[in-house]
C-alpha angles and dihedrals in degrees: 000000000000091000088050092044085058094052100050083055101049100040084049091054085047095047088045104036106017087236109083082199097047088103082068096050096042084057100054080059103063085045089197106117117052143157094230082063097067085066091040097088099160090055086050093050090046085048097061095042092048100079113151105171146032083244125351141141086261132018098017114165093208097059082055092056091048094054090050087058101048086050086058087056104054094072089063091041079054094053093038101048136334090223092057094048089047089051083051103064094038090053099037107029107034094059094041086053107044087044104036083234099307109168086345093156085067099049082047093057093063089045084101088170088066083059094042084057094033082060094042096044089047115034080070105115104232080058104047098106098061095040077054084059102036089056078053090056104043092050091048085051088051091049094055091048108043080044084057098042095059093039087057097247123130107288100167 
């Protein structure tokens, strides 16, 4: 499937731009994701400290506070399962770091194992009431962003 899932890609990018590999070099243009990131971790705490906006393409807050919260989640992903931890990081950090948090809350939204903790830590009863919220806020946050999407604003 993941083979497949390539060719579709790139025979969509030759049907629409004439060049199967034209998405790469669309993204070197943008230079914001990179390996030699990963070992740059004063850029990556700059990075974090360096947020400019509520949601933006840099410098986005949100994606900040994302990011916190996925942090919270990794010492219960620890205690459930390693493998989960380990998709984690794959999926939370290494994004966060190769891209100083550029478009991170994208990225967030595919760390399935921060919402595997985030269901463990609150379905506890005592902690029903802010998972409840924190579903509110969450769907509030899906609403601005899909209402940015289609009226062609950053959406992340």
């Amino acid at each position: 499937m993941p083979v497949l899932g390539w060719c579709v890609y790139l025979g969509l990018m030759w049907h629409w731009t004439g060049n199967p590999f034209e998405g790469f070099e669309a993204q070197k243009r943008w230079g914001v994701h990179s390996v030699a990131n990963l070992w740059d971790v004063p850029k990556f705490l700059t990075g974090f400290l360096s947020a400019r906006e509520w949601h933006a393409f840099k410098g986005s807050f949100l994606d900040r506070c994302v990011f916190v919260l996925f942090l919270y989640t990794l010492p219960v992903l620890w205690r459930l399962d390693k493998g989960l931890w380990t998709w984690a990081l794959v999926l939370g950090v290494l994004p966060a770091m190769s891209g100083t948090f550029t478009s991170f809350i994208r990225f967030a939204s595919c760390a399935f194992p921060m919402f595997v903790a985030l269901g463990v830590v609150l379905s506890r009863p005592t902690r029903r009431w802010w998972g409840a919220g924190l579903l509110a806020v969450f769907l509030v946050l899906h609403a601005v962003l899909v209402w940015q999407y289609v009226n062609f604003r950053w959406a992340g």
